[in-house]
N, C-alpha and C positions, 0 to 999 in steps of 0.2 A: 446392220443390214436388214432390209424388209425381208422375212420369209415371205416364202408360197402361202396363201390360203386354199387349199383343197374345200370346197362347199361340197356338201352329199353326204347322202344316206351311208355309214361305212360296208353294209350290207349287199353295194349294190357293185355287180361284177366290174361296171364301168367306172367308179369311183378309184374300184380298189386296184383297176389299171392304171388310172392316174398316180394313185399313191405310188406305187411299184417303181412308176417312173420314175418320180423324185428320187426313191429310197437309191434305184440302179442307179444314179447320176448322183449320190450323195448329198443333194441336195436338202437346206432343212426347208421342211412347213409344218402347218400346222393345219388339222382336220376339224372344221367347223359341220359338226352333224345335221343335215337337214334333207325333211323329204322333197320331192319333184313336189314343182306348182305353189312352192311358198315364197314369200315376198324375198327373201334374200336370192330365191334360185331365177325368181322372174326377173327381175331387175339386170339379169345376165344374161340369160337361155332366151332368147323369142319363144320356145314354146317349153318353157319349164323343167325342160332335163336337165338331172346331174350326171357328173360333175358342172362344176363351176370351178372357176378359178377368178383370184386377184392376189395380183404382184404389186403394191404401191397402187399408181392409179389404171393401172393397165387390169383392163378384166378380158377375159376369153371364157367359151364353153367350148362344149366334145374334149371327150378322153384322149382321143386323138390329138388335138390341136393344142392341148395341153402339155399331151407328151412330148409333141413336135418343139414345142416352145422350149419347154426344157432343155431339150437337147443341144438345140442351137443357141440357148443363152448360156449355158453353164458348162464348165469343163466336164470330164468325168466319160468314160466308156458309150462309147457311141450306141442310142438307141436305133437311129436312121444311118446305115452307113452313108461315106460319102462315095465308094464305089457306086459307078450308075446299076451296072448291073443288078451287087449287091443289092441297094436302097429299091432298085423295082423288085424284086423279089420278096423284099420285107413289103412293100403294099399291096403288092399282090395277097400275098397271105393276110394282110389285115383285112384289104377288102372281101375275103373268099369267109374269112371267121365272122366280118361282120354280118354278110349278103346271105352266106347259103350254111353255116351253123348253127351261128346266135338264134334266126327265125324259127327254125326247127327245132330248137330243145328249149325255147322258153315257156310254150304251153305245157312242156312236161314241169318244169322248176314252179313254173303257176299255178300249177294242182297238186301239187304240197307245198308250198310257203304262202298261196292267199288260196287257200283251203274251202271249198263250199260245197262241203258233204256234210250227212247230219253231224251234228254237235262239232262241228268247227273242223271237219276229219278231213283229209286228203280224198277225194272223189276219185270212186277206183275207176271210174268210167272216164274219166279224161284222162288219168295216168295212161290207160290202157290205149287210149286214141292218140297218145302222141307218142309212143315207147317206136312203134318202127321209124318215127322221124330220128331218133335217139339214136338207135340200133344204127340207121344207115350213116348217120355221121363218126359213130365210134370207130365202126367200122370202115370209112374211109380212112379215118384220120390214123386209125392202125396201120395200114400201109404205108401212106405219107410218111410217117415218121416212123420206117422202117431203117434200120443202117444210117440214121441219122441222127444227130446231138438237137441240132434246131431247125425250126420251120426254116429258116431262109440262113444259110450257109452255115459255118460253124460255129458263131458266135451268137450269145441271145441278145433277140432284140425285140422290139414292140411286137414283132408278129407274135413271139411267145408270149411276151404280156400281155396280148391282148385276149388269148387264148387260155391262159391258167387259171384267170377267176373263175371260167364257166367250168371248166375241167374238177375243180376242188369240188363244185355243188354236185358234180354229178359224182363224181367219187365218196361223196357223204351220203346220199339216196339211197335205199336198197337196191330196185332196180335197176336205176342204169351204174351202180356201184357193182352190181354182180355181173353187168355185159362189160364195162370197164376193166373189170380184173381176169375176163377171160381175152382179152386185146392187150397177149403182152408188149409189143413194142410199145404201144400208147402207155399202158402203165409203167415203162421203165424209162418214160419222156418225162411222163408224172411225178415221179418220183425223183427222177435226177433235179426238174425242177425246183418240184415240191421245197428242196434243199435249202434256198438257197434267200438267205438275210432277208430280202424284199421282199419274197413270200411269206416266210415268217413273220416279220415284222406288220404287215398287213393282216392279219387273220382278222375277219370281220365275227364281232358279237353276233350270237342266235336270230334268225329271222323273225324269231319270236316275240325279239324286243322292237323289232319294228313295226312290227303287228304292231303293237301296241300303243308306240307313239304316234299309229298313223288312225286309229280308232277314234 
């Protein structure tokens, strides 16, 4: 049987959503390393984003659309329920992590992983300019996931994946690692996650090696 091809950088939060996916569904693939805007990811993405994916001769892009496919091709623990209810609930939180999260805490992950202070240093002046977009998403998302196991009902599903690789970056940072660990419900969402074989089994190599191959 053809594996998955996951195409992408392993580094990158939306990759390693895809992967998680497969891992939750048991599914096998296999991780072809590659950055945005190269000939394997163009030949997929209209505009160069990873993930990618190919299954035989079937190719799709988005994390999302990748995940989606998995689910509905493959047996294995529902990542979209098929409750209506439920299933809007989970897009609801992917759209909310993708729209009003993701934007707000990537200038801060930008000013430490592609770094332009002198000698190659984390620029304390953007860290600093984007720490209250940080702050106020922790701190939402600390209540949200108060008295709760998962973003959308009690089982995990894409809205938590699609939410844990940003959560790990910012848990490894100083800063917003020390507003993180004062947000105990988030940190005890984090960590129950953190747990669990797909997370694991995804931990992306150093940002630093991507630095590198993209130099």
């Amino acid at each position: 049987m053809t594996d998955i091809e996951i195409i992408g950088a392993p580094q990158s939060p939306f990759v390693r959503a895809a992967r998680m996916a497969c891992a939750e569904k048991g599914v096998s693939y296999r991780l072809t390393p590659a950055m945005p805007h190269t000939p394997e990811v163009d030949c997929i993405h209209p505009f160069g984003k990873i993930p990618v994916m190919r299954y035989g001769d079937f190719e799709l892009c988005e994390s999302k659309a990748i995940a989606s496919f998995v689910d509905r091709a493959f047996p294995g623990p529902k990542l979209f329920p098929d409750d209506a209810k439920l299933w809007a609930k989970v897009e609801q939180w992917v759209s909310i992590v993708s729209t009003a999260v993701v934007p707000s805490i990537v200038p801060y992950l930008a000013a430490h992983f592609f770094p332009k202070g002198p000698d190659g240093q984390p620029g304390q002046e953007a860290i600093e300019k984007a720490l209250p977009g940080v702050r106020t998403r922790i701190e939402t998302l600390d209540k949200v996931v108060a008295n709760k196991t998962c973003l959308a009902g009690n089982d995990f599903t894409y809205a938590d994946i699609a939410l844990m690789p940003f959560l790990a970056y910012l848990h490894d940072l100083p800063e917003s690692g020390s507003l993180l660990a004062a947000a105990k419900e988030l940190t005890r969402y984090f960590d129950r996650h953190g747990a669990r074989a797909s997370f694991k089994a995804t931990i992306p190599p150093p940002f630093s090696e991507l630095r590198a191959s993209a130099a």
